[in-house]
C-alpha positions in Angstrom: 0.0 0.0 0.0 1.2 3.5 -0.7 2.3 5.9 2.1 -0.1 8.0 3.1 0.3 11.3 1.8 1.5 14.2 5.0 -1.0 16.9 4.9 1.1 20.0 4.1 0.3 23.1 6.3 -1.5 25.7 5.3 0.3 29.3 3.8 -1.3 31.1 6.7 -1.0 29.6 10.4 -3.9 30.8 12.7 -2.2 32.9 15.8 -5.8 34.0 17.5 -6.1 30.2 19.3 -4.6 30.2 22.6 -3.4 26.8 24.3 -5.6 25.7 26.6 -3.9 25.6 29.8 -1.5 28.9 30.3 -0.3 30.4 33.5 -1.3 34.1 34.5 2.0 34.7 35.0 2.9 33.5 31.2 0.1 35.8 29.7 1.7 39.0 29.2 5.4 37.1 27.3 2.5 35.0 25.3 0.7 38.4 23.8 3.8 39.9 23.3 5.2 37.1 21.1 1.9 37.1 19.1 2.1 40.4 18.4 5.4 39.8 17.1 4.3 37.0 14.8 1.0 39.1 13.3 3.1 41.6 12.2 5.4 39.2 10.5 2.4 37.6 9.4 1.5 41.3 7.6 4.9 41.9 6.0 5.2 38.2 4.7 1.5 39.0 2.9 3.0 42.4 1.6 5.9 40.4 0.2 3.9 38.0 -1.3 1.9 40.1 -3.0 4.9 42.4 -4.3 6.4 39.3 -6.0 3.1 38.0 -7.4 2.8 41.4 -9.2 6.7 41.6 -10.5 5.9 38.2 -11.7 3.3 39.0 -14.0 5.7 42.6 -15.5 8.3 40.5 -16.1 6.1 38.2 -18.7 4.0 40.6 -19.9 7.3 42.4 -21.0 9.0 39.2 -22.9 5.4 38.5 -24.4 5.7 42.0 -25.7 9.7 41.9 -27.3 8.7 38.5 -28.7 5.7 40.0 -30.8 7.3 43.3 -31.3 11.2 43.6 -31.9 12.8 46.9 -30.2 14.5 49.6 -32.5 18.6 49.7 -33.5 19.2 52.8 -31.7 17.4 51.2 -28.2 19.6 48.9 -27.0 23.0 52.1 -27.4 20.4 54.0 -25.2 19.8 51.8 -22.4 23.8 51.1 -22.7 24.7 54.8 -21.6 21.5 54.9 -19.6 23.1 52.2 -17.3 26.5 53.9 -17.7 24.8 57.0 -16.3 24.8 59.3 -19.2 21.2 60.1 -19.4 21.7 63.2 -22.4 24.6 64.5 -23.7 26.1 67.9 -22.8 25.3 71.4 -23.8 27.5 72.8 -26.4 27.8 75.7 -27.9 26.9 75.6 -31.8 29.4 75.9 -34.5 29.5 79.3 -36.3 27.7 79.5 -39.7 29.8 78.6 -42.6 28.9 81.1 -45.9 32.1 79.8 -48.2 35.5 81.8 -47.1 37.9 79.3 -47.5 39.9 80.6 -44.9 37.3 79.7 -42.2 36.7 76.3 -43.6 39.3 74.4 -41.6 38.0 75.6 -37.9 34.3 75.3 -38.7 34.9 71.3 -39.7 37.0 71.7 -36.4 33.9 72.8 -34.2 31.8 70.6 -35.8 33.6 67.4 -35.1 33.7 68.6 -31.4 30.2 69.0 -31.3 29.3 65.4 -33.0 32.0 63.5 -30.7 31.0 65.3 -27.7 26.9 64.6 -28.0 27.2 60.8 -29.4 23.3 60.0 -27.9 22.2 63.2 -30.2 23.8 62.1 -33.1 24.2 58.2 -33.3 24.0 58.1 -37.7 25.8 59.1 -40.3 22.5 60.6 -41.6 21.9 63.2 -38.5 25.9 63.7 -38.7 25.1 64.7 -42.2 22.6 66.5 -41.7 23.8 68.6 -38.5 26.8 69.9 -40.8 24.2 71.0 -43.4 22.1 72.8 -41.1 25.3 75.1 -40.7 25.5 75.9 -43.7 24.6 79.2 -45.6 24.5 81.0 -49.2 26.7 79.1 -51.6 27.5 75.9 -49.5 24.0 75.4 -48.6 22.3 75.5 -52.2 25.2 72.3 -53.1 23.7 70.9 -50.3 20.3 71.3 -51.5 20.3 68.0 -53.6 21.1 66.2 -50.4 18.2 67.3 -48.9 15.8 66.9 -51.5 17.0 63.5 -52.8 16.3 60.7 -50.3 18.7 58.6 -52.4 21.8 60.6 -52.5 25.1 58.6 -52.0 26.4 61.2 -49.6 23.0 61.0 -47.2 24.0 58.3 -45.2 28.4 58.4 -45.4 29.6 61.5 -43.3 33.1 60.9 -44.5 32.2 60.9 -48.0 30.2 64.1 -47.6 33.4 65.7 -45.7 35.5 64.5 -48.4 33.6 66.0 -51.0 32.9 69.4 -48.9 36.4 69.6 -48.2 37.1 69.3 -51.9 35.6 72.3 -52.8 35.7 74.6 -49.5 39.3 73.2 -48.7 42.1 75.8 -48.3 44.7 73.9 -50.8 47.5 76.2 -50.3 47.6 76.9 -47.1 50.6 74.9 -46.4 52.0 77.2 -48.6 50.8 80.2 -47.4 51.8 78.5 -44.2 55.2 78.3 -45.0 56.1 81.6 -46.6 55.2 83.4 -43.6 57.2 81.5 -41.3 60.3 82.0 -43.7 59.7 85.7 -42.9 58.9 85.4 -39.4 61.2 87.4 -37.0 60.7 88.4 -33.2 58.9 91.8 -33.0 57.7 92.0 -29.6 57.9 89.4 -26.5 59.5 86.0 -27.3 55.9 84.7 -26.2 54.4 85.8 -29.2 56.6 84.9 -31.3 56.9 81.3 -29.9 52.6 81.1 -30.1 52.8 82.6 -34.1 55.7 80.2 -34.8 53.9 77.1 -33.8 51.0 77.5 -35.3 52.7 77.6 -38.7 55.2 75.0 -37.9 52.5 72.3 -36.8 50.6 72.2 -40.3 53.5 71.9 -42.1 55.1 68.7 -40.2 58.6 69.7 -39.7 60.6 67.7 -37.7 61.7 69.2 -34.3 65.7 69.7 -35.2 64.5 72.1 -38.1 62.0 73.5 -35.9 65.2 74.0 -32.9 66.9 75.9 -36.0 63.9 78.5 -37.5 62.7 79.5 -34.3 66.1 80.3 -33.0 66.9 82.4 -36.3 64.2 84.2 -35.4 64.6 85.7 -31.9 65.7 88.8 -31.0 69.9 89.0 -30.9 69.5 89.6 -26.7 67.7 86.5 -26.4 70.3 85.0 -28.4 73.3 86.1 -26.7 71.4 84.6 -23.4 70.9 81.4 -25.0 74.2 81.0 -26.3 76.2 81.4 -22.9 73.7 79.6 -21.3 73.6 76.7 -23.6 71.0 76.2 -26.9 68.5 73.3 -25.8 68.0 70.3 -28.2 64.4 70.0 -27.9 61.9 72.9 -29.4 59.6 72.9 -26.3 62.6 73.3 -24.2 64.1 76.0 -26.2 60.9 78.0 -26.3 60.6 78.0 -22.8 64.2 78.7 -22.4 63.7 81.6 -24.9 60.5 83.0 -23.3 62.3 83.1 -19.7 65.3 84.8 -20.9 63.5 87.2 -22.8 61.3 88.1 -19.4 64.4 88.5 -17.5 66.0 91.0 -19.8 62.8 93.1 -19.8 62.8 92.7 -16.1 66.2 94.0 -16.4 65.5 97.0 -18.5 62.5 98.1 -16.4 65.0 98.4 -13.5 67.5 100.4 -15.2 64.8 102.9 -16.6 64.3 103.5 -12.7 67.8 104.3 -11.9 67.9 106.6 -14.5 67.7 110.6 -12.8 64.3 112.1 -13.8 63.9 115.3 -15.3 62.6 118.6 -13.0 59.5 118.9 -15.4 56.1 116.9 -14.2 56.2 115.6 -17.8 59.2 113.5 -18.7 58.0 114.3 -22.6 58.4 118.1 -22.4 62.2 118.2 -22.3 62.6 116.4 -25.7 59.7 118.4 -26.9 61.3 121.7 -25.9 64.8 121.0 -27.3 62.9 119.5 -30.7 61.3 123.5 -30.9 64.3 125.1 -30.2 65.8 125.3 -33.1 62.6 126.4 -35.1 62.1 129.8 -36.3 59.5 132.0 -33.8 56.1 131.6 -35.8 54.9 135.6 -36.8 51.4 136.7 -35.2 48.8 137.7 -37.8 48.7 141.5 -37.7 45.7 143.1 -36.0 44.3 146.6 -36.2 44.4 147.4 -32.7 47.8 146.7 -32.2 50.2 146.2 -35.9 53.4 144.6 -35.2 56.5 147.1 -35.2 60.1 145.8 -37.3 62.8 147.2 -35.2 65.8 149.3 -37.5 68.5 147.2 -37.7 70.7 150.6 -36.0 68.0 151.3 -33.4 69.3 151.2 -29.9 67.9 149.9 -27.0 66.2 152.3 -24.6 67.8 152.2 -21.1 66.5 153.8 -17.5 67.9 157.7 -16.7 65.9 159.0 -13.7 66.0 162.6 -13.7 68.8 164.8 -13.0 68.3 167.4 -9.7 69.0 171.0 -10.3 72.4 171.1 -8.9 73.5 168.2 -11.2 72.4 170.2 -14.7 73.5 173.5 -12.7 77.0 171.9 -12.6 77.0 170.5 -15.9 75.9 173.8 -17.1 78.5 175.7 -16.1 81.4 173.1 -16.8 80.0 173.1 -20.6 79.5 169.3 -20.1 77.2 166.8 -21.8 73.2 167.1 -20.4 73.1 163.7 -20.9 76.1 161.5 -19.8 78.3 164.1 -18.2 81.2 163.9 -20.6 83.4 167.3 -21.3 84.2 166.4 -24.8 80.9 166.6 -27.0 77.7 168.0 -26.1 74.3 167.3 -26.1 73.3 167.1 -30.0 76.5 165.0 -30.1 76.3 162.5 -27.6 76.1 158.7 -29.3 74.7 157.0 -25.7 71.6 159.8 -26.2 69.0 157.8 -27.6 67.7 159.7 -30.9 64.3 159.4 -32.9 61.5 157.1 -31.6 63.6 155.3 -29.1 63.9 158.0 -27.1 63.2 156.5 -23.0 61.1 158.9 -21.3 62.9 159.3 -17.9 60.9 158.3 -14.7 60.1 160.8 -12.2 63.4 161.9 -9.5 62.3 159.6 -6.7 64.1 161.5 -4.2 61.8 164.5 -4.9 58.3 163.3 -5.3 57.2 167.0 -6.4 57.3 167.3 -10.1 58.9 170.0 -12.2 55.4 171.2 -13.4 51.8 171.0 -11.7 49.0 168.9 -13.0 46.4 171.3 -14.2 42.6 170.3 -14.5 40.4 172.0 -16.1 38.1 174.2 -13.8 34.4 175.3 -15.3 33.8 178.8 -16.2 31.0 180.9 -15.3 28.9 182.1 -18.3 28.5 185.7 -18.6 24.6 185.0 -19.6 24.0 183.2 -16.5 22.1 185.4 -13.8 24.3 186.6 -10.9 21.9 185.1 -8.0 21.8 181.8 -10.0 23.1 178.7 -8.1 22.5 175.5 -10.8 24.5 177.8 -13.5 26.3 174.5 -14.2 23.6 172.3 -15.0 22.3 174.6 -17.4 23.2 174.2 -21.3 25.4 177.5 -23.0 23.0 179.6 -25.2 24.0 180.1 -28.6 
């Protein structure tokens, strides 16, 4: 006979029943531990249900990829989704491309920055495409026109055919050239830094190989750079001898700025005016436009220069007088009319006053009013009234 089959227990054990013979003083420890074992009883029912109702997502989801195949472009997504990247940064746009040929090179440049940076945005060839196209302006955008418009287009769905055939007709084709006949002419104008950033970026298109590089750029510095680098020893390398060249060429304007310190300033507030004052020296004094108020008077080239002869006293011309001397200098052997230290003509000096005797030779006179003979003797306002004719 077959074993009897063992009644398996039921999901949910019934706590309410109590055993039938319990102590009072093991009631309280007994309805704590069933309290205990209800909640349990909750959580484990919570559970439950939770993983009944993942259960049915789970299938409904593999009944719904078995009927329905996801898209290419899905399963890249949920890759960087689990990486983390959720959307790809913000960038700014490439500036609009209208034909110059000289700005060719750095807008392909921006635009490959932008494509690598936001590879979520633009996972194709045909939004690659695209994106350059929507940069585009005048002359490059009607060629890409029949891109567009043409769903078949051989250059829709390749981006490096359609760079290859841009760069065909935008591409700068001598600017290695151009490239190379300015660095044959480049020399160091202002700081070595300058020179160094210039001289690289015409160097690197060109792919010269660093001992020819050593040898232009150091034909090109300034001849105080050079005489620092030679006693200090010309480095082998170009990145070494630009640095070695840039700090050299900061320590001798270092140097420089130091001395112009030293130097003694000039007494004027301006250190300009000096030069500017000998530079006008030497020009001829500019004539002033003659004026009717005041015309300009030309000197004779015999006129003499009037000089200061205060006045003689009465006992000086007294004594001259009667010695038969000269009025004007004193001397006994000419006279007055004679004299060449008189001034003559209109540079005659008009001798000031004597100041030891403030009285002068003759009174001021100002005019005093007369009284009419018409006015009436007992007449006081005889001033006031006007003269009859």
């Amino acid at each position: 006979m077959p074993p009897k089959k063992r009644s398996q227990p039921s999901e949910e054990t019934p706590l309410d029943e109590e055993p039938r013979s319990i102590s009072p003083a093991n009631q309280p420890a007994l309805d704590e531990v069933l309290q205990i074992l209800r909640a349990q009883s909750d959580e484990m029912r919570t559970l439950r249900q939770q993983l009944r109702e993942l259960q049915n997502d789970v299938s409904a989801t593999a009944v719904a990829r078995s009927v329905s195949p996801a898209p290419s472009g899905s399963s890249d997504r949920s890759d960087s989704s689990a990486k983390g990247h959720t959307q790809d940064p913000k960038i700014t746009p490439p500036d609009l491309f209208y034909g110059k040929i000289s700005e060719f090179q750095n807008f392909i440049a921006q635009c490959t920055l932008t494509l690598t940076l936001c590879p979520i945005s633009y996972d194709s060839d045909y939004k690659r495409v695209f994106f350059v196209i929507s940069n585009l302006r005048c002359m490059p955008l009607t060629w890409a026109c029949k891109i567009i418009s043409d769903e078949e287009h051989p250059l829709r769905n390749n981006y490096a055919a359609f760079i290859a055939a841009l760069t065909n007709i935008y591409g700068d084709r001598a600017y290695e050239l151009e490239c190379e006949d300015k660095l044959s002419h480049l020399i160091q104008t202002g700081s070595a830094a300058s020179y160094a950033q210039a001289f690289q970026s015409l160097a690197t298109p060109l792919g010269i190989d660093d001992k020819s590089q050593c040898l232009m750029f150091y034909g090109g510095l300034n001849d105080k750079v050079k005489k620092a680098i030679i006693i200090a020893g010309r480095a082998k390398n170009i990145q070494s001898l630009i640095n070695q060249a840039i700090n050299f060429d900061q320590m001798l304007y270092q140097q420089t700025r130091r001395q112009r310190k030293l130097e003694p300033q000039d007494d004027f507030p301006y250190p300009n005016r000096k030069r500017q004052n000998d530079h006008t020296t030497n020009k001829a004094p500019v004539p002033r436009s003659p004026t009717t108020s005041s015309p300009p008077r030309v000197p004779s080239p015999n006129a003499r220069i009037p000089r200061f002869r205060p006045h003689l006293t009465l006992k000086q011309r007294e004594h001259r007088r009667q010695n038969k001397l000269c009025a004007y200098c004193g001397d006994s052997e000419h006279e007055m009319g004679a004299c060449h230290r008189a001034p003559k003509g209109d540079n005659i000096a008009r001798p000031l006053a004597n100041l030891s005797n403030p009285r002068s030779s003759s009174p001021l006179l100002y005019p005093v009013p007369v009284r009419p003979s018409s006015a009436p003797p007992n007449s006081e306002y005889w001033k006031s009234q006007p003269s009859r004719m």
